[in-house]
N, C-alpha and C positions, 0 to 999 in steps of 0.2 A: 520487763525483761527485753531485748534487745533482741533484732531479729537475729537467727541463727540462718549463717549461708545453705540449712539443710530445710530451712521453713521453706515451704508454699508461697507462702505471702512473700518470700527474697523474691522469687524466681518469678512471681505475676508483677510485682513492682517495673522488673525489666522487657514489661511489654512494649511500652511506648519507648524508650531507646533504641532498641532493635526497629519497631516501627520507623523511629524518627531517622535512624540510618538508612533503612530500605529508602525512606520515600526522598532521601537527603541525595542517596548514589541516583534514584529516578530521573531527578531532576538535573544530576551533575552531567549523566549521559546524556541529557536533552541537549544540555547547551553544548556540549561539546559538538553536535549536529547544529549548530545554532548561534554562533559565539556573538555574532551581532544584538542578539537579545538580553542582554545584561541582566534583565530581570528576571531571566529564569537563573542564573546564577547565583544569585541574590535569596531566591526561592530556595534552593537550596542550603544555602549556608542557614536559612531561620531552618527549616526542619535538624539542619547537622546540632546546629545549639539546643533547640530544643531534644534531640536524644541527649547531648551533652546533660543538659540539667537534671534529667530526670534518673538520669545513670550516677549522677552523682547525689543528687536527692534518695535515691536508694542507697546509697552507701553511708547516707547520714547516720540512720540509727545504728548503725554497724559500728561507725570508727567515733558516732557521738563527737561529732565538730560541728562548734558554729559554723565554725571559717568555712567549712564546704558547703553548710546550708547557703551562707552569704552567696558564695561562689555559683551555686546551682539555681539559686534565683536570678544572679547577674547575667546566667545563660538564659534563663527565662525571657527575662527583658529583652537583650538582645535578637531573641530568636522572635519576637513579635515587633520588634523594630525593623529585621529582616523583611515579615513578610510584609506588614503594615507598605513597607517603601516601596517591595516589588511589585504592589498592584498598583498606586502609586503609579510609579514610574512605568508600567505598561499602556499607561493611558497618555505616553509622556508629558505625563503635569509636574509642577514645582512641587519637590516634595518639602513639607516641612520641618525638615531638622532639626531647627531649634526647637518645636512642642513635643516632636518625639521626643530628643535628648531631655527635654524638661519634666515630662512625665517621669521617664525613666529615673530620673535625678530623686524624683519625689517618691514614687516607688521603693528606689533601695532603700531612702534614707529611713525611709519610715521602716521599711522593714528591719534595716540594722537599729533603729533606737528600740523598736520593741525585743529585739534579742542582746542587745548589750546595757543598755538603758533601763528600760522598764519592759522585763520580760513579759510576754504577755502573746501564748500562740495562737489565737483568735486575731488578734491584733496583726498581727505578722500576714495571717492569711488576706486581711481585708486589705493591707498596703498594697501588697502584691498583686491583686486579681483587681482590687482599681486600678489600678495603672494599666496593668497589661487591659483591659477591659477600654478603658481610655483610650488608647492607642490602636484598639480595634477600629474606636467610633471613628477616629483622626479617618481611617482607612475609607469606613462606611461614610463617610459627608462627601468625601473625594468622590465616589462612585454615587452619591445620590446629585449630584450637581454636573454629571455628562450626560453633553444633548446628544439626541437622537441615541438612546440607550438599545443596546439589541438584547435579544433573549441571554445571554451570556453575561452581558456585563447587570443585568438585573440577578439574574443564578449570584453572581458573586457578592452583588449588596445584600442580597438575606443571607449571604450563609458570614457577612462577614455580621451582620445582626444577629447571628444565630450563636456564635462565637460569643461576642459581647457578652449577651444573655446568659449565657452558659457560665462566664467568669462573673459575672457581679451576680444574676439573681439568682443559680443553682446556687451559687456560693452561700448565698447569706438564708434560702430555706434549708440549705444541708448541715450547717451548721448553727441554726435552729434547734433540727433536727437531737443532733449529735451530741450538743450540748459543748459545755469548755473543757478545754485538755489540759492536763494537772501536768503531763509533762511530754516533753515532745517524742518520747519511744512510743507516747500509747497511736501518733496519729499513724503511723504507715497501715496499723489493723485498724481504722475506725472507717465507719460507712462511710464520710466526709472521701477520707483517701480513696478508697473504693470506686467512688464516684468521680473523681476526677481522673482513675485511672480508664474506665471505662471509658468516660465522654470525649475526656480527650484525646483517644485513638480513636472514636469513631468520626467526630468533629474531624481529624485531622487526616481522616481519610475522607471525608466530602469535601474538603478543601481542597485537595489533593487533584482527584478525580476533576475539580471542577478548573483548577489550575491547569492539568492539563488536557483540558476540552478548549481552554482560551489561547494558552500555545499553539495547540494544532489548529484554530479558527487563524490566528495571527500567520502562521505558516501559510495556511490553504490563500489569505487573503494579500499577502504577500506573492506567491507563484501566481496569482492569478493578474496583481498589477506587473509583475516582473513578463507575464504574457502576452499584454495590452499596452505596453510601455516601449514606447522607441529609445533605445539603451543611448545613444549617442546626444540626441536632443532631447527628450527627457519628456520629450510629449508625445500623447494616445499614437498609436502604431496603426494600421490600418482595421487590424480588427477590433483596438480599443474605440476606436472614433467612430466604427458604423454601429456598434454595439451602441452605446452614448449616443451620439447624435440620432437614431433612430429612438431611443426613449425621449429624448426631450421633442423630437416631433410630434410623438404619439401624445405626450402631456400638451404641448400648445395645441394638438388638432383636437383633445378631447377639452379646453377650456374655449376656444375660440382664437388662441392669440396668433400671431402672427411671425413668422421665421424665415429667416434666407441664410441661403451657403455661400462660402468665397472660397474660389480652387485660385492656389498661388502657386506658380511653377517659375524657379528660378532660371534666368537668363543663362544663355551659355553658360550652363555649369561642368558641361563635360569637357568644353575649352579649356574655363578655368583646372579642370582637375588633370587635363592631359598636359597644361603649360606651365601649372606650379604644381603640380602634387598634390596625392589624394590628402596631407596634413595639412595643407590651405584650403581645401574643399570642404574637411571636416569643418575648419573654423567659420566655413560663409554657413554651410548648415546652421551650425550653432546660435550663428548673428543673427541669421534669421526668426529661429526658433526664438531665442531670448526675448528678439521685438516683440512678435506676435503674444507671448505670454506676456510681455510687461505693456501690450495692448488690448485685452482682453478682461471685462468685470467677470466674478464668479457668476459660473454659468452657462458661460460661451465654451462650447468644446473646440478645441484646438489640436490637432493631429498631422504627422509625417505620415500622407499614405502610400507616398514613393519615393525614390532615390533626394529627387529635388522637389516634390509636390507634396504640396501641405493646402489643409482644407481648415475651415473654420465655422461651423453652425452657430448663429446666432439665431437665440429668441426675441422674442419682442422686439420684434424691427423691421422692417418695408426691405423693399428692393431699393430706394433709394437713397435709405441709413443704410444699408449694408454698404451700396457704392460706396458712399463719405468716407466708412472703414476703410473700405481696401483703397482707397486714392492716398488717406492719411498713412495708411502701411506703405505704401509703393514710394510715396515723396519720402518717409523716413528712413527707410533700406536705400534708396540711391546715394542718402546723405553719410552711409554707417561707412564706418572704413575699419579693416580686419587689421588687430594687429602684426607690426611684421614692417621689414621695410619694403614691402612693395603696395603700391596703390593700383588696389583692382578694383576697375568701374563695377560697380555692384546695383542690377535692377530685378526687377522680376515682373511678371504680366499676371492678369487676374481676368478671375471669371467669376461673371454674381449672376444667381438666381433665387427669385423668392418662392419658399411654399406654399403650395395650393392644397385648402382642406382634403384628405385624404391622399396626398402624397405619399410614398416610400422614398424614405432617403436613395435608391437607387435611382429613381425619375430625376432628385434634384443633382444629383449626380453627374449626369449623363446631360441634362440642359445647363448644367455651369461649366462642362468640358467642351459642349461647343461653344460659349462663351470665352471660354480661355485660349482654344483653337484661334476666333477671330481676334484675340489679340497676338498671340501670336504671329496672325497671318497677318497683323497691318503694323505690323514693326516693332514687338515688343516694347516692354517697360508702361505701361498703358491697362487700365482697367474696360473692361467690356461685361454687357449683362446681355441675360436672355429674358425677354427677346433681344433684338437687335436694335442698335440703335447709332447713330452716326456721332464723331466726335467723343473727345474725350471730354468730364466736365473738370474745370478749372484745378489748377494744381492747389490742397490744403497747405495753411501753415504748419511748421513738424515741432514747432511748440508741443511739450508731454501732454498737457492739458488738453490741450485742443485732438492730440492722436489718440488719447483712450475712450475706448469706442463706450456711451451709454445712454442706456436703453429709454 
């Protein structure tokens, strides 16, 4: 017999659609505060398909059509293609398209041969929940091959194991269990159904939950680089750089290694901003910032901690690799020209000092600013260290090779 819209069992069937709505609008409200994050969008639209399927999977035995069983599996698929890609793509990795689309493919087909072909709904169930199960795993390999995993993105590889699991091995002891189905009215009351309607609104609310615990970590870790981030040059801001650069002193003073700072303070910068405009001022910023990042290996902290002063900690390196750096900086900035038609002599002066065990980045601070002081005071464009010392050393070649600085 067919269910009656007055049965119990109609009315428990539409748990997980109203679920898959609620947590579909959850997510839609997220990104709307969010729109840069594509992936919760995304997140989204797999729980809207997933209600989709299962709201029309409840209507199966009602109106007794293949066509909408086909239809509310194809929401299935999709809705695990959905999420499969938004975790995926929060990790911004290359998602696999074509094994997702390929699954899928293998999926329906099998599912539509066993219901037009060789009817068979046992068969039907195992197309279905391998594939989606498959498509879990696609998910689960992505997140078991990201380095330096945090508590979060491990929460997420069990629970996308835990899903898997859920679709291929509940599946095949439940239906074990249940035995075969003589015709497709009897599965909506069979423990089988039962069981998939329970799991999969609990599954899909620890999914949920854990989705948006990664959101709001992506958020917090966003505001906090958006807080340490000089918006114009694009490098650590003052409070990013003493932050950083005072950890990696703390890690070279606790292994033994060796570290120096370089304070760069550009030449008449407020000339230049008073005689072309602060929109040519931005652009020397910028030319600046650019060198020093496309001269620096990972590692070296690089920071705007004033208007025109930029600092740079380097590990693993003497006072007198540091000098090499900033001579090779100084000779390549003289050589950069902004674009525009005007030709503005473009130098900057430098100050190096090396770490001493038990330093605070404020000591190296304060002896690389009187180092920068006496260049300054002996005619700009010129590197000077602390201590003191007479003469400048030789001008570098500004060959790329020879100006990136390594360790």
């Amino acid at each position: 017999m067919a269910a009656s819209p007055l049965n119990g069992q109609f009315y428990f069937s539409f748990l997980n659609p109203v679920l898959g709505l609620m947590l579909a609008s959850a997510f839609g409200i997220l990104w709307l505060y969010q729109r840069e994050k594509n992936y919760v969008i995304v997140i989204a639209s797999g729980y809207a398909m997933s209600a989709m399927g299962f709201a029309l999977h409840a209507l199966g035995p009602v109106l007794n059509s293949s066509s909408i069983r086909v239809v509310s599996n194809m929401c299935f698929l999709a809705s695990a293609a959905f999420l499969a890609s938004a975790v995926i793509a929060r990790y911004n990795r290359r998602i696999p398209y074509h094994l997702i689309g390929l699954l899928c493919a293998a999926g329906l087909g099998g599912f539509c041969w066993f219901v037009f072909f060789d009817p068979d709904i046992e068969k039907q169930i195992y197309s279905m929940n391998l594939a989606l199960g498959a498509i879990t795993i696609v998910a689960a390999v992505n997140l078991a091959t990201i380095p330096n995993k945090q508590v979060i993105d491990r929460v997420l590889f069990a629970v996308s194991l835990l899903v898997a699991t859920n679709l291929m091995v509940r599946t095949y002891i439940i239906l074990q269990i249940a035995g075969p189905f003589d015709r497709y009215e009897d599965l909506p009351r069979s423990i089988y159904w039962s069981t998939v309607q329970v799991s999969h609104a609990l599954i899909s609310i620890m999914l949920a939950l854990t989705l948006i615990v990664a959101v709001a970590l992506d958020l917090v870790r966003q505001l906090k680089t958006e807080s340490e981030t000089d918006e114009m040059s694009g490098l650590l801001n003052r409070r990013g750089f003493d932050q950083a650069a005072q950890l990696m002193l703390d890690e070279c003073a606790a292994h033994g290694r060796p570290a120096a700072l370089v304070l760069a303070d550009l030449d008449h910068f407020k000339a230049i901003n008073d005689t072309y405009g602060h929109a040519v001022g931005d652009r020397v910023i910028i030319a600046f910032s650019d060198l020093l990042q496309a001269s620096v290996n990972p590692g070296v902290i690089v920071g705007r901690i004033g208007g025109e002063e930029f600092a740079v900690a380097i590990p693993d390196t003497t006072l007198a690799g540091a000098r090499m750096f900033a001579e090779g900086v100084r000779v390549a900035y003289g050589a950069t020209t902004i674009p525009g038609p005007l030709a503005i002599p473009l130098t900057a002066s430098f100050g190096v000092c090396a770490f001493d065990d038990g330093d605070k980045l404020v000591n190296l601070l304060r002896r690389a600013d009187e180092a920068l002081y006496s260049a300054k005071r002996d005619g700009r464009d010129r590197v000077r260290t602390f201590p003191g010392e007479s003469g400048n050393v030789p001008h570098l070649p500004t060959d790329v090779d020879m100006l990136r600085f390594t360790h």
